[in-house]
C-alpha positions, 0 to 999 in steps of 0.5 A: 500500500502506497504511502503518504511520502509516495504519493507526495513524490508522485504528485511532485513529479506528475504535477511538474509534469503537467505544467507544460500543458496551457489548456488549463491557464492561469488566472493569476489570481490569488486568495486571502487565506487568513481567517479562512480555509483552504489556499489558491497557491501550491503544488498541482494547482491551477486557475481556469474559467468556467463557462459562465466567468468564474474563476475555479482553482483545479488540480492539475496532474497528469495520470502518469508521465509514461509515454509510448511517444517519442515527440521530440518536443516532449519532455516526457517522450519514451526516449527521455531520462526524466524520472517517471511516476504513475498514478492509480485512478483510485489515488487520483479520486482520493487526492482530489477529493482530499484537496476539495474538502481541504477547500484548496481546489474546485476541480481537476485537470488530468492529462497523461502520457500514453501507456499500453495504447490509446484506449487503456489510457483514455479507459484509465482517465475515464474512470477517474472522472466515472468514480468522482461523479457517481462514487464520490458525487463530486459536482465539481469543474472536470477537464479530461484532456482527450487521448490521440486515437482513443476510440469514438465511444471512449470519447463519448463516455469522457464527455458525459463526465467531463465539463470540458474536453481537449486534445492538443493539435500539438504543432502549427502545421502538418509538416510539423507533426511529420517533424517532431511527432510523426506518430501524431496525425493531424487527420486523427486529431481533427476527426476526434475534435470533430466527434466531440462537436457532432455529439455537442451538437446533437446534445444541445439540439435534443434539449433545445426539443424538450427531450432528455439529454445528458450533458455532454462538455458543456463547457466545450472543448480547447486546443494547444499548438506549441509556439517556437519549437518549430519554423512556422510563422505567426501566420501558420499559427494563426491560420491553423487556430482559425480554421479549429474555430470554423471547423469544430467550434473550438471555445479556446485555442491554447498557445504555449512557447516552447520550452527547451528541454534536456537531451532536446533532438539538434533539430529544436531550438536552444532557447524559448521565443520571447514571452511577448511572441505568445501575448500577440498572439493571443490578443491576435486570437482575440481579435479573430474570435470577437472582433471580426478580423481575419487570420489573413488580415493580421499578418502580410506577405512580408511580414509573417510573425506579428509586430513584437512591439504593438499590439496587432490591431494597432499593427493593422491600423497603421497598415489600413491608414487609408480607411481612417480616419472615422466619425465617431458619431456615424461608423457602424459598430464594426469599424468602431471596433477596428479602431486601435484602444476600443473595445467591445465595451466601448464601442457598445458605449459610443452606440448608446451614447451618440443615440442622445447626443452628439460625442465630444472629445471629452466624451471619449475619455469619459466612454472609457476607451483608450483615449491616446490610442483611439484619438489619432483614429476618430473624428467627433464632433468638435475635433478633426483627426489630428493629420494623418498626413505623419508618417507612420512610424512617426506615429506608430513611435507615439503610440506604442509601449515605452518598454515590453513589460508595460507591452505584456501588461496591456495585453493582460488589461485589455483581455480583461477590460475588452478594450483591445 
């Protein structure tokens, strides 16, 4: 019988482990844990979104580190020296629901390596998440990270426990994976992410006609791609996420840069890319997602890899300075929206506003927009745009961040505010 020391060195291992997986991010958040019970801070947990906003602590582990994979990116792949652990489904109930009672966590995230094949490691996921539910009658957030190859009913089934299932698409494009991971097929991944939409659907259209349905993910299903381990531009990337979206209605696209790894194959690079590379790129995914942009239109023929220095939609209007600038009384809401330092909240703002009366300069400041960014974009009613006659790098040096760092906060401020 395991003991308490064992468990405490598989956690260590199998929680380090997980870390490299971005489907679950962090919120950042922390909690006051004086007076109270329970701690958002420590080994394996993580913070996530819940459907409807909230912000839930989970633990997060992989099943085992074992792997029959030999993905060169992989820290866990069969042929690294990295020290293994595995975890029964029966130990990872019991540490779930100890650090649930413990108030520690409100759910769990469980990945794994592959072990024997495919099906016994998605059947071993399955039962974690079968035992919490109907053993356990734990009603809290699950995240099953979905098995390449695991056969259809088996993803099916992990569905019907799971809030929210995902499975990595791993690299940018299918030359990639032929690279890196040739054991993984991308026709294979995209057809389990496309059976996981086909039973949503059919799910939500059965209770839609008052019929009884089990929930099946409710909270949808996301993907990974890994930024930086290979040569593909933001242009692959973007395209690829875009196309997830479109073809299997994806609720989130994952990016994680790449993190070099011991004994790593001479074909991957020896460093990590810039944080700042993985922030555009997000704040470009925003964009595609709520903004009505196109993956194409965020990048150029000559300018593969989004600007490291603005954000992309300050990128695209300095590109597009022909279409400005606009009236901030008369542009429909989609223009509005193109405009540099407004975001969906402000432009819903400048909707309600002009309908009683005629914007203002000062108005803008008040509306809550970004006023330095939008201003040389906007014509109101007492003031034309400044010239736009300035060259663009004159303005694109006015308007862009004085240093990195206040680059990176702006991309999280603006997540968090809409105003992108």
């Amino acid at each position: 019988m395991p003991t308490q020391s064992d468990i405490h060195g598989k956690l260590a291992i199998l929680a380090d482990a997980a870390k490299y997986d971005a489907s679950c991010a962090s919120s950042g958040s922390k909690r006051e844990s004086k007076g109270g019970l329970g701690s958002t801070e420590g080994m394996g947990i993580c913070h996530s979104y819940t459907p409807d906003g909230r912000c839930v602590s989970l633990l997060k582990i992989l099943l085992t580190n074992h792997c029959i994979y030999d993905c060169q990116y992989c820290v866990n792949r069969i042929s690294s020296d990295t020290p293994r652990a595995r975890f029964t489904p029966d130990q990872v109930v019991k540490l779930t629901m100890d650090f649930y009672r413990r108030n520690y966590i409100e759910g769990l995230f469980l990945s794994s390596g592959i072990i024997q094949n495919s099906d016994y490691t998605m059947g071993q996921m399955i039962e974690v998440a079968r035992k919490l539910r109907e053993d356990e009658n734990f009603r809290g957030y699950i995240h099953l990270k979905t098995i390449p190859n695991a056969a259809d009913d088996l993803i099916e089934t992990a569905g019907k426990f799971a809030d929210r299932l995902s499975i990595n698409i791993e690299l940018p494009t299918v030359g990639d994976l032929k690279t890196l991971a040739p054991e993984k097929k991308r026709p294979t991944i995209e057809r389990s992410m496309d059976r996981i939409r086909v039973k949503r659907d059919e799910t939500l259209s059965d209770r839609k006609r008052g019929m009884k349905a089990s929930a099946f993910v409710p909270a949808g299903q996301s993907t990974q791609m890994i930024v930086g381990a290979t040569p593909s531009t933001d242009a692959d990337i973007l395209d690829t996420a875009s196309t997830l979206y479109d073809a299997h209605q994806l609720r989130r696209v994952y990016y994680s840069a790449y993190s070099p790894i011991p004994h790593a194959d001479a074909r991957l690079p020896g460093k990590s890319p810039p944080l700042v590379r993985e922030h555009r790129l997000y704040q470009a995914d925003w964009l595609i997602r709520f903004y009505g942009f196109d993956a194409g239109e965020l990048t150029t023929g000559e300018a593969k890899n989004l600007d490291l220095e603005i954000d992309p939609k300050l990128a695209w209007a300095l590109r597009n300075r022909e279409q400005f600038p606009i009236d901030v009384n008369r542009a429909p809401r989609e223009m509005l929206l193109r405009v540099p330092g407004i975001g969906e909240r402000g432009a819903k703002r400048i909707l309600r506003t002009r309908r009683h009366h005629a914007i203002r300069d000062e108005d803008l400041v008040r509306i809550g927009i970004v006023y330095k960014k939008a201003r040389p974009f906007l014509i109101t009613a007492d003031r034309h745009a400044e010239p736009l006659t300035l060259d663009s790098v004159g303005l694109r040096d006015r308007l862009k961040p004085k240093n990195v760092q206040l680059s990176l906060f702006d991309a999280l401020e603006s997540a968090a505010t809409g105003q992108v």
